[in-house]
C-alpha positions in Angstrom: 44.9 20.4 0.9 42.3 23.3 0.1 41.4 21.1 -2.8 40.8 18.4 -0.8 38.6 20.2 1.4 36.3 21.5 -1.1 36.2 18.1 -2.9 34.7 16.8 0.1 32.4 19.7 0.9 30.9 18.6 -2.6 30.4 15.0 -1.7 29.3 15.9 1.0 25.9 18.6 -0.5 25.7 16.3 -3.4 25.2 13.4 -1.3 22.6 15.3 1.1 20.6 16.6 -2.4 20.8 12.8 -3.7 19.0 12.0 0.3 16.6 14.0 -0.8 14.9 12.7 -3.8 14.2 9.4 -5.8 13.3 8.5 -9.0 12.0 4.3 -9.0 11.6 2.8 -12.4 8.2 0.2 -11.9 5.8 -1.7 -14.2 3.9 -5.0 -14.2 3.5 -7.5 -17.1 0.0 -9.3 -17.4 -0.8 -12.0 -19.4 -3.2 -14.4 -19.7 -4.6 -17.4 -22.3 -8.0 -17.1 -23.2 -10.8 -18.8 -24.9 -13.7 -15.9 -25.7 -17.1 -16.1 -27.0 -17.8 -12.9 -29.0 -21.0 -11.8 -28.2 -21.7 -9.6 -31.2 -20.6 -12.2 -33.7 -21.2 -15.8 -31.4 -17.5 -16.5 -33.0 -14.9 -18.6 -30.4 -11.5 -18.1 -30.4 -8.6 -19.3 -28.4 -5.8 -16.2 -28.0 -2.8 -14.9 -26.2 -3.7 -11.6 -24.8 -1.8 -8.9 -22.7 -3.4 -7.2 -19.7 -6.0 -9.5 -18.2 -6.2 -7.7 -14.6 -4.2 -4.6 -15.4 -2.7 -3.0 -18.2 0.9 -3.8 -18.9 2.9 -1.1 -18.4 6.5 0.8 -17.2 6.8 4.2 -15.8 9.5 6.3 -14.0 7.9 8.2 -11.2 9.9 10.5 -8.8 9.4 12.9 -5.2 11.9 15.6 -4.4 11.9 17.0 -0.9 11.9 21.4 -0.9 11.7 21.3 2.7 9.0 22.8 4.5 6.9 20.2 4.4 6.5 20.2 0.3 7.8 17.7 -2.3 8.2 18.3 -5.9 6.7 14.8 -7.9 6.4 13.5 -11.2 5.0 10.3 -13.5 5.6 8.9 -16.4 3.9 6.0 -17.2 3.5 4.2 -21.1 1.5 0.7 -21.6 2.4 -1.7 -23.7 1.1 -5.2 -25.2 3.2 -8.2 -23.7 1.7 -10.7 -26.6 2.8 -8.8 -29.6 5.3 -5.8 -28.1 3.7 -3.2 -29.2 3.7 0.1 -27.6 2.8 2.8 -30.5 6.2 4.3 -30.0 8.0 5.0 -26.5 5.7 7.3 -25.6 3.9 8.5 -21.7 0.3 7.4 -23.0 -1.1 6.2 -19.4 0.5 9.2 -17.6 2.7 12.2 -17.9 2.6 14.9 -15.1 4.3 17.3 -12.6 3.1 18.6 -9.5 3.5 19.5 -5.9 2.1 18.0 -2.4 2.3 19.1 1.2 -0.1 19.6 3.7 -2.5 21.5 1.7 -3.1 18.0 -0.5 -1.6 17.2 -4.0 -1.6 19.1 -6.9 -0.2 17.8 -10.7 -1.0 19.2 -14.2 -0.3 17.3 -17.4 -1.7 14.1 -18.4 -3.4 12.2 -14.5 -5.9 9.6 -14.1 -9.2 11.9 -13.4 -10.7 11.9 -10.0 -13.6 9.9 -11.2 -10.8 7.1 -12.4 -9.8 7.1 -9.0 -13.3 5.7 -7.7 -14.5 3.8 -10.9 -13.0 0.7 -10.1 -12.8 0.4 -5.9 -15.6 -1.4 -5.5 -15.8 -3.8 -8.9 -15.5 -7.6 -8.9 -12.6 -9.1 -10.0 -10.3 -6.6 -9.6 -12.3 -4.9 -12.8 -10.7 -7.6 -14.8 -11.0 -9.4 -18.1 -13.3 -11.6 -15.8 -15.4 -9.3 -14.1 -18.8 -9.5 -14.3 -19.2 -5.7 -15.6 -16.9 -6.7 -19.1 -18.9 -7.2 -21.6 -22.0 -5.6 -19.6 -21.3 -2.0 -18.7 -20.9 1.1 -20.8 -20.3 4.0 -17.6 -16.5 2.3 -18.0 -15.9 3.5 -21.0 -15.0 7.3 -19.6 -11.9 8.9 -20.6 -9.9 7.8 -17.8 -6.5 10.4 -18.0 -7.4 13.6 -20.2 -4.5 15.3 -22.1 -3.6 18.8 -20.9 -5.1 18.4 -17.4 -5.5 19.7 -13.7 -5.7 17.7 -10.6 -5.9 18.7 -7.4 -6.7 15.8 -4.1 -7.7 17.4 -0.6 -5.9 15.8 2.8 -8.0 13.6 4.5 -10.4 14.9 7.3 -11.3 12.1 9.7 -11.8 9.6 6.9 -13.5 11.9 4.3 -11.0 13.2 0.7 -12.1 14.6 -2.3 -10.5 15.1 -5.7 -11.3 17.6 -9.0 -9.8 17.5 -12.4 -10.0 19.1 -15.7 -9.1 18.7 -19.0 -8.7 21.0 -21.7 -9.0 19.9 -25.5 -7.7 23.2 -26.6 -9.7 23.0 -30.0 -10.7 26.0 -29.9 -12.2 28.1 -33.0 -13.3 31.1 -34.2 -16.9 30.0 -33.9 -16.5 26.8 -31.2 -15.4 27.0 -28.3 -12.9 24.4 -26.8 -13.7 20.7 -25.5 -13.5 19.8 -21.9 -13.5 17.1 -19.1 -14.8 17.9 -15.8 -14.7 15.0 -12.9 -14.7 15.1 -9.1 -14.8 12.5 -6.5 -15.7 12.6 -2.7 -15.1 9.0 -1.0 -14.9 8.0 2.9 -12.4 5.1 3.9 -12.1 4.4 7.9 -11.5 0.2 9.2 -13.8 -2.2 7.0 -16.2 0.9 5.5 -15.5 2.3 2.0 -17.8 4.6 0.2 -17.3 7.3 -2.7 -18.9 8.6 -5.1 -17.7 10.3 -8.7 -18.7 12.7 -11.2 -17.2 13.4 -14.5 -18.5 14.8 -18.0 -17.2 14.8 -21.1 -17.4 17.6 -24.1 -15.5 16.9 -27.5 -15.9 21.0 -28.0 -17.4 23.5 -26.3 -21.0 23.3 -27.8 -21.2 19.8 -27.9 -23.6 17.5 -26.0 -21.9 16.3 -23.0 -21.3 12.5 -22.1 -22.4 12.1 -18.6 -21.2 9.7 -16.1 -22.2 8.4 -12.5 -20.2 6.0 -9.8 -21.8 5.1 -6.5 -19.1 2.4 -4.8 -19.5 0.9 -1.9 -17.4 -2.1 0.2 -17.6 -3.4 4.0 -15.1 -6.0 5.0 -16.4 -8.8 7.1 -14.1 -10.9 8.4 -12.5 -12.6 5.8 -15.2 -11.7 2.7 -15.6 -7.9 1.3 -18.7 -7.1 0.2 -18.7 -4.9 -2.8 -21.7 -3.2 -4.4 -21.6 -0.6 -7.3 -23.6 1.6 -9.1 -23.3 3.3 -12.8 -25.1 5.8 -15.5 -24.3 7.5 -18.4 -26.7 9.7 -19.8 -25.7 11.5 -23.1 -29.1 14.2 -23.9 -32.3 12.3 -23.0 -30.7 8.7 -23.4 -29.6 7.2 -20.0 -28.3 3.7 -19.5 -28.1 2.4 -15.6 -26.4 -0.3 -14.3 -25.0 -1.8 -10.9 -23.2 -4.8 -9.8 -22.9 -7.1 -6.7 -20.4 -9.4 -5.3 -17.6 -10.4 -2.7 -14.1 -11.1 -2.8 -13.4 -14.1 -0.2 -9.6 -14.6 1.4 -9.4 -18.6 1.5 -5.7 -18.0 2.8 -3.4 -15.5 2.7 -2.6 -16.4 -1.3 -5.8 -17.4 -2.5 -8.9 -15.0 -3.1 -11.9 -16.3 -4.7 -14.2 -13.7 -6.6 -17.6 -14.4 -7.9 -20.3 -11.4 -8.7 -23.0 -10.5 -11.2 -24.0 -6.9 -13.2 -26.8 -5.7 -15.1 -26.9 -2.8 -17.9 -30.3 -1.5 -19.1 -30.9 1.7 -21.1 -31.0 3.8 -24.2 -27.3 4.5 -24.7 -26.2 1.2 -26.5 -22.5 1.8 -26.6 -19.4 4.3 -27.8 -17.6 4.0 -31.1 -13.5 5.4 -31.6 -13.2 8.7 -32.5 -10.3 11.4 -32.5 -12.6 14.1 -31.0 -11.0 15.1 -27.3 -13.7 12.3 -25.6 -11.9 9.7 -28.0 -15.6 8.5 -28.7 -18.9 9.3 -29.9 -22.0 8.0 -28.4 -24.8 5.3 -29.7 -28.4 5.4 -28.6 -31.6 3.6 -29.7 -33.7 4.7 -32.1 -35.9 7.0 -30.2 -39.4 5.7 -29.0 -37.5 2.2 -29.4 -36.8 -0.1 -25.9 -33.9 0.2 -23.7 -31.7 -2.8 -24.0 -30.3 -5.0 -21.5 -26.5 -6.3 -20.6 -26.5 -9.0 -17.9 -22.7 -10.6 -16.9 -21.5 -13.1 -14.0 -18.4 -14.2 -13.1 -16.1 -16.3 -10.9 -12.5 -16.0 -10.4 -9.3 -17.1 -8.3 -6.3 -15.2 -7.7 -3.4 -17.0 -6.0 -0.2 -15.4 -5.1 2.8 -17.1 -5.5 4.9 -14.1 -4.2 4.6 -10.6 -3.1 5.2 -9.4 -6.7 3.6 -12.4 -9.1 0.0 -13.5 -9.1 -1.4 -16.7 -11.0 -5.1 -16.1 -11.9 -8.0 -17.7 -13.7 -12.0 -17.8 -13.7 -15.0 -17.8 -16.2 -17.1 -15.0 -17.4 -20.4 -15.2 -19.0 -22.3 -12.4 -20.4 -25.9 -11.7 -22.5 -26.9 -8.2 -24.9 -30.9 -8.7 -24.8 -32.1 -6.0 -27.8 -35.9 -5.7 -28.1 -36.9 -7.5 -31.3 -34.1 -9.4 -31.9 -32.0 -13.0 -31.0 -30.2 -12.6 -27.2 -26.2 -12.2 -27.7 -24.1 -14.7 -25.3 -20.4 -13.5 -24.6 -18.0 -15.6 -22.4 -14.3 -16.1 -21.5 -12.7 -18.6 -20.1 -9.1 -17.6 -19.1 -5.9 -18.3 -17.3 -3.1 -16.0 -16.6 0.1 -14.6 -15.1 0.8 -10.9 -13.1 4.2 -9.9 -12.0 4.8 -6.7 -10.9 8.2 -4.7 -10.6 
């Protein structure tokens, strides 16, 4: 009988501790058909590619509630390529943190999309996809979007107003250099159809190294059944500086079918990034100096249709043209179709 008791004491706490947290395995797989006109090279080809809206991707995230008005959370996200497999491994690329949220805001350390992530893309046509008039056009999107051995910390919201602030920490540090870093903050207002925000983040590969500077001004108003998006970008590395914006309006046909259409422009000195294994993942490329700043223009028009709550069929044609003082124009396009589902 005592037995008995006790057994059911313990069903009874493990069953009230179970209440209390979750862990929900999610991803989405995005793939899309594509034929692309590469700018650089004026090649066409036709390709199966992965990720045309949004990286594929799995993650287990999970909230524990301490009571008190605090929960204990965690991510761990990896991406992967749908056309070939690939991951690179099973590992938490996209995201790996910890942290703890309550009424003082949320706060995680590890590996967290930066506060400037978290604007970049909230006013961008096209969902800031393959078809987006800013691919093939803007540079200020090639910022390191989660930094490896980070802070974040995201304020409540105060009558429509938040703010967020990261940092990352390359932990090179030497002897005679001191360590790399990546500094971003975000302050953004969202109240009925207004949207506004604007983001901050710059990137060091060591402590005495030119930083990589970069600007987001977004801004969206819904009207009726058309949102109006507008967007502004820079990234200045030293005395280079490259601005850019974009314009356009996602229009609700029905309650499936959103047509997107928009245009962008690029001009500057800073002509682009190449890879690198420095803590920015890049290093910057300028034009000669004294030389003239060249131009990126991209437009675009797109359709998304939803065929469920969790599966989207979309499509649309992107055109887009590198004008470099003193030499031929460069014409990019892509012409794609594609599939979303989301679990």
């Amino acid at each position: 009988m005592k037995k008995s008791i006790l057994l059911a004491v313990a069903t009874v706490c493990c069953g009230s501790a179970m209440a209390q947290s979750s862990v929900t395995l999610y991803g989405l797989a995005d793939m899309y058909l594509a034929s692309k006109k590469d700018a650089a090279t004026g090649l066409r080809t036709t390709s199966v590619d992965s990720s045309g809206i949004y990286e594929s991707r799995f993650g287990f995230k999970g909230t524990e509630d301490i009571g008190g008005g605090y929960k204990v959370n965690f991510n761990l996200e990896s991406g992967f390529a749908m056309d070939n497999g690939g991951a690179g491994g099973v590992s938490f690329t996209r995201q790996s943190w910890v942290g703890i949220s309550g009424g003082f805001g949320d706060f995680r350390m590890g590996k967290a999309w930066s506060a400037f992530d978290d604007i970049s893309g909230s006013a961008l046509v096209a969902k800031n996809s393959v078809l987006a008039p800013n691919q093939g056009a803007w540079l200020s999107t090639s910022y390191r979007d989660a930094p490896n051995n980070g802070f974040y910390y995201a304020s409540p919201e105060f009558g429509g107003f938040s703010g967020v602030v990261s940092y990352g920490m390359a932990e090179n540090r030497t002897a005679t250099v001191g360590q790399g870093s990546i500094t971003s903050m975000h302050v953004k207002y969202a109240a009925g159809p207004v949207f506004a925000g604007v983001a901050y983040q710059t990137e060091k590969a060591t402590g005495d190294a030119e930083a990589i500077k970069f600007t987001r001004l977004n801004g969206s108003y819904q009207l009726g059944d058309a949102k109006l998006m507008a967007s502004y970008g820079r990234v200045a590395f030293g005395s280079a500086k490259t601005n850019e914006w974009t314009l356009g309006t996602d229009y609700a046909v029905s309650g499936a079918l959103t047509i997107s259409a928009g245009i962008a422009q690029s001009k500057g000195a800073v002509t682009g990034f190449t890879g690198d294994t420095n803590y920015t993942g890049k290093l910057v490329t300028t034009v000669a100096p004294g030389a003239a700043d060249v131009k990126r223009t991209g437009y675009s028009v797109a359709a998304f249709y939803g065929l469920s709550k969790r599966t989207t069929v979309y499509g649309g044609y992107r055109a887009n043209t590198i004008k470099t003082p003193g030499a031929a124009d460069q014409d990019g396009s892509v012409l794609a179709l594609g599939l979303l589902h989301t679990f």
